[in-house]
C-alpha positions, 0 to 999 in steps of 0.5 A: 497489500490491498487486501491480499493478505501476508506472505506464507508464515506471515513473513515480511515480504519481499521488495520483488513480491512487493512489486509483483502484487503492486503490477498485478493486482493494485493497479488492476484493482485502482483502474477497475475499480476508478478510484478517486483517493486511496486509504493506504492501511498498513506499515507494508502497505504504506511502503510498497504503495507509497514508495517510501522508505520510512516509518509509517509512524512519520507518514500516517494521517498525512496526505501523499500522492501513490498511484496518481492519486491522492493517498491518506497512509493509516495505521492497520486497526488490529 
């Protein structure tokens, strides 16, 4: 999630790593950084910070709230 990279041997991660980075990092990063609007990249990424358990195929190129503020979930370009 935000730019933090995978889990060792590019494992899914877990729900509880999932929520550890979400508190540690991306709520720092949001706060500091005083975003307006998140673009969510990736299926993890989507879940974790978007909260929901589906698809991002479903999800991508619609407009969500995470966080508090307006998301946009997008495929990850690699």
């Amino acid at each position: 999630m935000c730019c933090l990279g995978r889990p060792p041997q590019n494992r899914d991660p877990k729900p509880d790593e999932i929520a550890m980075m979400k508190a540690v990092s991306l709520q720092r990063h949001i706060a500091f950084a005083s975003q307006r609007l998140l673009v969510i990249v990736g299926n993890w990424s989507s879940a974790g910070v978007a909260g929901q358990n589906v698809e991002l195929t479903s999800i991508a190129r619609q407009w969500t709230q995470a966080e508090g503020l307006p998301a946009l979930p997008m495929f990850h370009p690699a």
